[in-house]
N, C-alpha and C positions, 0 to 999 in steps of 0.2 A: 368436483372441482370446477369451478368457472372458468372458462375459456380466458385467455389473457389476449387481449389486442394486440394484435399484429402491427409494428412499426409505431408502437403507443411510448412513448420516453417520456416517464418518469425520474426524478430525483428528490423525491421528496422522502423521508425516513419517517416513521414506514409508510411505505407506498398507500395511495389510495385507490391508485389501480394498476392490475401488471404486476411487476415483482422490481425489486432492486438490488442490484447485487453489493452485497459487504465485505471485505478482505476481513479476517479476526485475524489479529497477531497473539502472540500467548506473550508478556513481556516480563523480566524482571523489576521493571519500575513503572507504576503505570506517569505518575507525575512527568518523572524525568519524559516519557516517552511519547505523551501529549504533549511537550512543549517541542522536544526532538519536528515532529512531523508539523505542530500548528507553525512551527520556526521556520524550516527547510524548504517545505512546500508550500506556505503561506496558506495552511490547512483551516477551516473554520470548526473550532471547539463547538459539535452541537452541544455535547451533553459529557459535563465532566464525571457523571455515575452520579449514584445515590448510597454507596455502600453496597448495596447487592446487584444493580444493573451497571454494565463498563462503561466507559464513556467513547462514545462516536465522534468520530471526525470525519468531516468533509473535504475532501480532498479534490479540484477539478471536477467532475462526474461520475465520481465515487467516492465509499464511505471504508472506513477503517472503523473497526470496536475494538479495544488494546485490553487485555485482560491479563490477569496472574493466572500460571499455571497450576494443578492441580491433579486430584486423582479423578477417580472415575466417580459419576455422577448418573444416577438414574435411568436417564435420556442417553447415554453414552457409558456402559456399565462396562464396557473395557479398554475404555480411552485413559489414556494420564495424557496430560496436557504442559509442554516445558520448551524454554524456548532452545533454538537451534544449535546443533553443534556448527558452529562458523566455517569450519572447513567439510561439510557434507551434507549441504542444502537440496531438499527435495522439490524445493517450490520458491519462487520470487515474484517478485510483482512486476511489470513491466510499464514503465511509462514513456511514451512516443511524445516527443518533443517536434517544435515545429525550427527552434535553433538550439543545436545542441550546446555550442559554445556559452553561446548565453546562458543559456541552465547553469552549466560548469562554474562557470565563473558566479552568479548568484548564489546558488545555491551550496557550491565552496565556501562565500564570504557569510553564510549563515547558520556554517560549524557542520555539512555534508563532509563523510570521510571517502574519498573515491579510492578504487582500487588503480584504477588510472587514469589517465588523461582520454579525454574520447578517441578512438582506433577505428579505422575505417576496416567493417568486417561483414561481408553475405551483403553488397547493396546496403550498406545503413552504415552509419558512424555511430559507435555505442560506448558505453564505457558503465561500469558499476559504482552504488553508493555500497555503504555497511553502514548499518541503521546500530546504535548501542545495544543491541541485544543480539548482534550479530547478523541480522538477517540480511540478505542483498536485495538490492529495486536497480532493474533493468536501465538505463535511462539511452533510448534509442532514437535516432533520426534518419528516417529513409533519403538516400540520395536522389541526385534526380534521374525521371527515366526509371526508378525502380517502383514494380505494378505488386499488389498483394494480392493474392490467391492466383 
């Protein structure tokens, strides 16, 4: 395996050097759920599929591929793949906002379902979406004065 450059920031799908990392969501509708994120997050549709490959979306500095759920597949011979129970999430996304309010309100007026209003919690003001297929994305803004790691 080739060494990966240290401190080397790509964003280009797929990468030409380095790696890039992709969120996969498993979704009930892949339509409704490229428009959901290219809408919400003013996400950039690279690639809406071909029938056998998903389609990616660009999101700020990272990518989403939304795909239908399924059984196990060759490469994953004891995975099934289905989207979340809503009330028992293992995993979400987290995205750090520089105004949370703003987000709120934007992204409110572009059909985001929040679970509530931003709450000031741990140093950050945060608050949750619910994306149509149930899954949640973190949406968080560090106070000031608050240091990471």
């Amino acid at each position: 395996m080739d060494a990966v450059p240290v401190g080397r920031t790509t964003y280009e799908m797929p990468p030409k050097v380095g790696f890039t990392v992709a969120h996969f969501l498993t979704v009930s509708n892949i339509e409704r759920s490229v428009e959901y994120y290219a809408r919400v997050f003013d996400g950039e549709v690279v690639s809406r599929g071909d029938g056998n490959a998903p389609p990616y979306i660009r999101i700020a500095n990272t990518w989403l591929i939304l795909n239908v759920g399924g059984g196990p597949t060759p490469d994953k011979p004891t995975v099934v793949l289905r989207t979340p129970d809503p009330d028992e999430i293992s995993s979400f996304m987290n995205i750090r906002v520089a105004d949370i309010q703003a987000c709120y309100e934007l992204w409110k007026s572009r059909g985001a379902t929040f679970l509530t209003e931003p709450i000031p919690k741990y140093g950050e003001i945060r608050c949750y979406i619910r994306d149509p297929d149930g899954y949640i994305i973190e949406v968080g803004q560090s106070t000031d004065g608050f240091k990471y790691g």
